[in-house]
C-alpha positions, 0 to 999 in steps of 0.5 A: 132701565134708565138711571137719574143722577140728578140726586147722586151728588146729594147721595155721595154726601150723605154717605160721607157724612155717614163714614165721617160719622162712623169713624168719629165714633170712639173705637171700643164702641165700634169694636162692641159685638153686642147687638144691641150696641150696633143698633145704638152705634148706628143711632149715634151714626145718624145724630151725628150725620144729620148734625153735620148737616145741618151744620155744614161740618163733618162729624168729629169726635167733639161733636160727639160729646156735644151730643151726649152733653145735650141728650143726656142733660142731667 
């Protein structure tokens, strides 16, 4: 079996942009047991990693709210 590296450093980036996402979240939200909540926790994970992405910066807890602001526009 051979391994192809070609896409690991694509690979270590999207992890960090997950982790980064992951600890922007507030902590109440990552401390909720709920189910339900860990799936919407990691809903928000992937907004905000993919938010990140495609603005070259990493994932803060203003961009969190930013998110909220534009998805829920009341």
């Amino acid at each position: 079996m051979s391994i192809d590296y070609r896409l690991l450093a694509h690979f270590e980036e999207s992890r960090s942009r997950f982790e980064a996402a992951r600890r922007a979240l507030p902590e109440n939200w990552r401390s909720d047991p709920r189910h339900e909540a860990q799936v919407m926790n990691e809903y928000w994970v992937g907004l905000l990693a993919r938010s990140a992405h495609q603005g070259g910066g990493r994932a803060t807890r203003a961009s969190t709210a930013s998110l909220v602001v534009s998805i829920d526009d009341r």
